[in-house]
N, C-alpha and C positions, 0 to 999 in steps of 0.2 A: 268960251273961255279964252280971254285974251293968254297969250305970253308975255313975258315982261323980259327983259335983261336979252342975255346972249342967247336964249333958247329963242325968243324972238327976233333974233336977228337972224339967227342961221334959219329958221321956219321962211321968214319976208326972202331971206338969198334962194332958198331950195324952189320956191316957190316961183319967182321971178324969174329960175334955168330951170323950168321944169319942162319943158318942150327941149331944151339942150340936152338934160337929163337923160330925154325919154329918147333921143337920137344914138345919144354914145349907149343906152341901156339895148337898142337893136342892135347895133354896129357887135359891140360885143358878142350877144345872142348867136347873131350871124355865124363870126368867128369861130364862135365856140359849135353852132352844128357844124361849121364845115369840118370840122377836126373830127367832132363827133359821127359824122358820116365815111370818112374818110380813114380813119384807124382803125375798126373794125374791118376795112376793104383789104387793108395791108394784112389784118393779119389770114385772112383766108388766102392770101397768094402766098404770107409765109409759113404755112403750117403746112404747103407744099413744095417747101424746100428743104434739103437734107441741112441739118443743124450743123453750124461751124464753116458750112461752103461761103463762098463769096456773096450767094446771091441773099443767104439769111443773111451773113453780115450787113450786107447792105441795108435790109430790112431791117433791122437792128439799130441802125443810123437814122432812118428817116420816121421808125415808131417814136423812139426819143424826140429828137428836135421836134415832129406835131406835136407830141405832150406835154414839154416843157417850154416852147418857144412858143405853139400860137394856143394849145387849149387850156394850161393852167390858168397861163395870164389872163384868157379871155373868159374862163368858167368866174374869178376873182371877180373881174369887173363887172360881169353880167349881174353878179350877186351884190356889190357895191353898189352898182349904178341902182337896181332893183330898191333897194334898199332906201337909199336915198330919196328913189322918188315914192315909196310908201310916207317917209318921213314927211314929205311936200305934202302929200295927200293921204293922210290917215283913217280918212274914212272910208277907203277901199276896203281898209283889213274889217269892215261889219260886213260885207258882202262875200254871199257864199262863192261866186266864180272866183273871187279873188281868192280864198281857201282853197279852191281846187287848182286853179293854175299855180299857188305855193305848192303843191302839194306832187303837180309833174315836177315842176322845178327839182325837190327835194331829189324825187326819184331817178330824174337825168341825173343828181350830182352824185347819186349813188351808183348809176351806171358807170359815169365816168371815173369813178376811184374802182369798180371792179375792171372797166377798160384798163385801166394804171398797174392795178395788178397781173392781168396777164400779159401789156408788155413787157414787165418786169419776169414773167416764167418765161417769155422769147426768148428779152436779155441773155438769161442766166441757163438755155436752152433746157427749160424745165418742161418746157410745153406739151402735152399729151393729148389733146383736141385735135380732131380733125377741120379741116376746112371747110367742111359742112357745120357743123356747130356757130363757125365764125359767121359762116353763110346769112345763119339764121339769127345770131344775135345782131347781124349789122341792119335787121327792121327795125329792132327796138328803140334808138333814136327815132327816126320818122314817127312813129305810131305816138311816144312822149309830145312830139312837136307838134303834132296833129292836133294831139289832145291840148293842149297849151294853149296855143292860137286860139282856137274854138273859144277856150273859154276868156282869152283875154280881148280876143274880137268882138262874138258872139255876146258876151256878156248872160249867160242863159239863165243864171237865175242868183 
């Protein structure tokens, strides 16, 4: 089925960056585990700090700025860029690996709004977790990523 008009132009443009696409779509990716690896690390050194002292304040400062400064923006783009290059290539989405690496996706964007939430109990020194807890949810990205790759690599079925 051809396109015709403007839907056909933006299809011939996505298509034509779609190796640029598929660059800024890691680059983001990137970003976005480093944070995601990375803020669940902070909050296990802060869930052993006495609430209100310097050293959670501090912790307090640098959960913010990673969630707002590099993993909002970069979870946005990883999802835009994504997006985008489905749009280039739409017949990914009849392929069941493509379904299941949507499907980590989904579930890291759902990590990282529950991450969003308990820096927000830090914040507001609501926090009740120990730093074992944190310990153990700081796998959960890798094992998502694991699974992702696999199938975006892999291509397995």
């Amino acid at each position: 089925m051809a396109l015709n008009g403007w839907m056909g132009d933006v299809f011939l443009f996505l298509s034509m960056h779609y190796e640029f696409l598929r660059a800024m779509h890691l680059i983001s990716v990137i970003a976005w585990m480093a944070g995601m690896f990375y803020l669940p690390r902070l909050f296990v050194y802060h869930a052993q700090t006495e609430p209100g002292s310097d050293t959670s304040e501090t912790f307090k400062v640098m959960e913010h700025k990673l969630l707002r400064i590099i993993m909002n923006p970069a979870l946005i783009a990883s999802w835009v860029f994504g997006i985008l290059l489905l749009c280039a290539n739409p017949a990914l989405l009849s392929v069941g690996w493509m379904h299941a690496k949507l499907l980590g996706a989904v579930l890291l964007t759902g990590l990282h709004v529950v991450y969003a939430n308990w820096r927000r109990a830090f914040a507001e020194d609501r926090n009740t977790k120990s730093h074992i807890f944190y310990r153990w949810w700081n796998e959960a990205p890798t094992l998502l990523m694991i699974f992702i790759v696999i199938m975006g690599v892999l291509e397995p079925f």
